[in-house]
MMTF fields as JSON, N, C-alpha, C and O atoms, coordinates in Angstrom:
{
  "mmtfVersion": "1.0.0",
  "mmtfProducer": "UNKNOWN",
  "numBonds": 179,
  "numAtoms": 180,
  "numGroups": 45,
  "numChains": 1,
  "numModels": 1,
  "chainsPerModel": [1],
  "groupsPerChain": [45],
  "chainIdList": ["A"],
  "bondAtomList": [4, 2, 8, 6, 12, 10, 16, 14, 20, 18, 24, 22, 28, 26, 32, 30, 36, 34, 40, 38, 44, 42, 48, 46, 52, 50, 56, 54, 60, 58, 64, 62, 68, 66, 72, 70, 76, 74, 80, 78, 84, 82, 88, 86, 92, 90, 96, 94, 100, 98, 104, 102, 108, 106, 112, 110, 116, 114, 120, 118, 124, 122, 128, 126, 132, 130, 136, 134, 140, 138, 144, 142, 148, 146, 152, 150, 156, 154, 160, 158, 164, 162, 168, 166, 172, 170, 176, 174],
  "bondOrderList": [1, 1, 1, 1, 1, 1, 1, 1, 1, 1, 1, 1, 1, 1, 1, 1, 1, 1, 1, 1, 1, 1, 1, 1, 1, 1, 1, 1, 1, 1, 1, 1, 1, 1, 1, 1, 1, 1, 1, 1, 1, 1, 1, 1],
  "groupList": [{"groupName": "UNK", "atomNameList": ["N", "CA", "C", "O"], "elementList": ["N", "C", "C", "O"], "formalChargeList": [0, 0, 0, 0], "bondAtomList": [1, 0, 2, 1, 3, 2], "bondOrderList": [1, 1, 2], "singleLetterCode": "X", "chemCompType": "L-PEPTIDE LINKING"}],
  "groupTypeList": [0, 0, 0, 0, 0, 0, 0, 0, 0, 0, 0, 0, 0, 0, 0, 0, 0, 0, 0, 0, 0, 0, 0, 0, 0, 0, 0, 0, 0, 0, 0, 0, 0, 0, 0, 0, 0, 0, 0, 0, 0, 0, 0, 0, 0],
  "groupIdList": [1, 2, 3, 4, 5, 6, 7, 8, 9, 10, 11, 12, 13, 14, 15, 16, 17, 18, 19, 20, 21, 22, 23, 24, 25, 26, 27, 28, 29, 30, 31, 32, 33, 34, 35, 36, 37, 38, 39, 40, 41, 42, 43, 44, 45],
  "secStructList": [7, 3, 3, 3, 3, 3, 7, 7, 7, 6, 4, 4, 4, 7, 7, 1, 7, 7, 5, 7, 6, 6, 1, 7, 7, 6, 6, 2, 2, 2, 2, 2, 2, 2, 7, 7, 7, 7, 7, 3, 3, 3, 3, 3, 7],
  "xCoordList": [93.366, 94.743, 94.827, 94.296, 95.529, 96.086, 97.483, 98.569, 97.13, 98.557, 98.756, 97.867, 100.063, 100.822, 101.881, 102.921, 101.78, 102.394, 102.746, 101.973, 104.085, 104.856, 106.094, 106.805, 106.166, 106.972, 107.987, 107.636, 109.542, 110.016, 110.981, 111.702, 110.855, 112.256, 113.289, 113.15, 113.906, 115.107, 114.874, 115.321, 113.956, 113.795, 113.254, 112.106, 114.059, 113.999, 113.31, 112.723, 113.517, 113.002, 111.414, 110.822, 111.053, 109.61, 108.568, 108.364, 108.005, 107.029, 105.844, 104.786, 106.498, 105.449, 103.86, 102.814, 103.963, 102.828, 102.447, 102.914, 101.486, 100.68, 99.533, 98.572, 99.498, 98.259, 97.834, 98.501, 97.261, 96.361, 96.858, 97.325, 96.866, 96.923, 97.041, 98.078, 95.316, 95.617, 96.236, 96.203, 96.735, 98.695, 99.529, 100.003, 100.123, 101.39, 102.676, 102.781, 103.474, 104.762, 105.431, 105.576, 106.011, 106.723, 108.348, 109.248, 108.251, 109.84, 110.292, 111.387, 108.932, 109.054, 110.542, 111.231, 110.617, 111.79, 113.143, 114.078, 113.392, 114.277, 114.363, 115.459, 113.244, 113.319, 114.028, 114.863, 113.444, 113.705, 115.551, 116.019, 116.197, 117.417, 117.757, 118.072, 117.837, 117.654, 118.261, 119.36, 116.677, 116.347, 117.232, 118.18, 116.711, 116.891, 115.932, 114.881, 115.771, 114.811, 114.058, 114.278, 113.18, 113.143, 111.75, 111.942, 110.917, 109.895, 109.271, 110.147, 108.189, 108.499, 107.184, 106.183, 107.019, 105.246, 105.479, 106.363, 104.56, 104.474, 102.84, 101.991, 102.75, 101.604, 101.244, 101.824, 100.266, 100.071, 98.513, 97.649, 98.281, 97.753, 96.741, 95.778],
  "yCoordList": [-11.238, -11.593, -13.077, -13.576, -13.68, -15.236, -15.458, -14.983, -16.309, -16.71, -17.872, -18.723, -18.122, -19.032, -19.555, -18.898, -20.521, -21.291, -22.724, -23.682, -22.712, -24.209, -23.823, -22.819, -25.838, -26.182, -26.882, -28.058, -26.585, -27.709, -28.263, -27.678, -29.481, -30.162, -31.031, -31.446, -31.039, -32.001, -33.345, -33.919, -33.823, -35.342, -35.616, -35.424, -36.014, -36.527, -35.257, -35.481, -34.175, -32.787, -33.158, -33.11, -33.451, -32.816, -32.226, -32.155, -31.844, -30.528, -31.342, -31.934, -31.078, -31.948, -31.116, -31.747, -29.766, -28.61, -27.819, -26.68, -28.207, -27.153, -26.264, -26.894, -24.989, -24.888, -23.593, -22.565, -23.622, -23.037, -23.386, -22.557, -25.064, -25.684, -24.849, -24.565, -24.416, -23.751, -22.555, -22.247, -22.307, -21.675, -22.036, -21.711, -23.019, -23.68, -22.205, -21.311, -22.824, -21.862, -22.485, -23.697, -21.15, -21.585, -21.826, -22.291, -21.292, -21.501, -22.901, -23.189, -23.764, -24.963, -26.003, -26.821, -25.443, -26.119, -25.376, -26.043, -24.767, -23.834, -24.433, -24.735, -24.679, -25.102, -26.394, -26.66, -27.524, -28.552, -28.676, -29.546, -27.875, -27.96, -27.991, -29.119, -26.866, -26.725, -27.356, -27.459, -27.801, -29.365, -28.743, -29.295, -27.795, -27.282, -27.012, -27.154, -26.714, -26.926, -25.907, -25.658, -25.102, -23.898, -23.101, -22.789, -22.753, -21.802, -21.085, -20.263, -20.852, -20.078, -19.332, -20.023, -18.191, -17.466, -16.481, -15.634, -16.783, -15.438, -14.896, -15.427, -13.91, -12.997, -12.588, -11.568, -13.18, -12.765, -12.141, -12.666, -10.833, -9.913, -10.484, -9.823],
  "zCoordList": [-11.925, -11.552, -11.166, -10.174, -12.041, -11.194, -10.653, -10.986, -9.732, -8.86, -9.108, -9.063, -9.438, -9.762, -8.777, -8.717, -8.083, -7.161, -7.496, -7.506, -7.776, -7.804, -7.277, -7.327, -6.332, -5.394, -6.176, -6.272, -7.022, -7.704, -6.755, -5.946, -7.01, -6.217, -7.344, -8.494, -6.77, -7.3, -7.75, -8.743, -6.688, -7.319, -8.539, -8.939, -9.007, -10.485, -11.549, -12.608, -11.062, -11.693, -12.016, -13.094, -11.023, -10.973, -10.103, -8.891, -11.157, -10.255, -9.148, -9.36, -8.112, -6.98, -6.546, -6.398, -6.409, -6.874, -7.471, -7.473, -8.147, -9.479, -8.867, -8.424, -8.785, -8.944, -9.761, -9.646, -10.185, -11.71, -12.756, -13.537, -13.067, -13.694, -15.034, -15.632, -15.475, -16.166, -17.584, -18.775, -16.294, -16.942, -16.584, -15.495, -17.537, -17.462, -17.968, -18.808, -16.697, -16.862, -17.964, -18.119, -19.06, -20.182, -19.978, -20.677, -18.717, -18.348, -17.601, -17.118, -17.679, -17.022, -17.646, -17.038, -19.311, -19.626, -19.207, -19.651, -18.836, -17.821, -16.661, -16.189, -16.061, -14.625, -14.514, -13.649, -15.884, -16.203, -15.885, -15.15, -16.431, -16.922, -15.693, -15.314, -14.62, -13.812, -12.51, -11.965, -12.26, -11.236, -9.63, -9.07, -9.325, -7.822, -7.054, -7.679, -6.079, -5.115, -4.775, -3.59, -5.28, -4.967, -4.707, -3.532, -4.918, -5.03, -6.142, -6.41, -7.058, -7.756, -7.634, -7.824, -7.383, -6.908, -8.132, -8.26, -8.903, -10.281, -10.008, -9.292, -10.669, -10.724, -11.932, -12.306, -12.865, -14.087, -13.975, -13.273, -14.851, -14.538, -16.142, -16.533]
}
């Protein structure tokens, strides 16, 4: 099981914490559009 933890913020839409590099989230261009401040904790099995 990996955990997936990124912090996005607003500024200038980018991702200020990665970690398990890894696996990049495919919804990062989603997030992109986005550009709010938020949390995102996934669990890929």
């Amino acid at each position: 099981m990996l955990l997936l933890f990124i912090e996005y913020y607003d500024n200038n839409c980018l991702i200020q914490k990665v970690k398990n590099i890894s696996i990049y989230l495919e919804n990062n261009v989603l997030l992109h559009k986005i550009c709010k401040r938020y949390e995102i904790s996934k669990r890929i099995i």
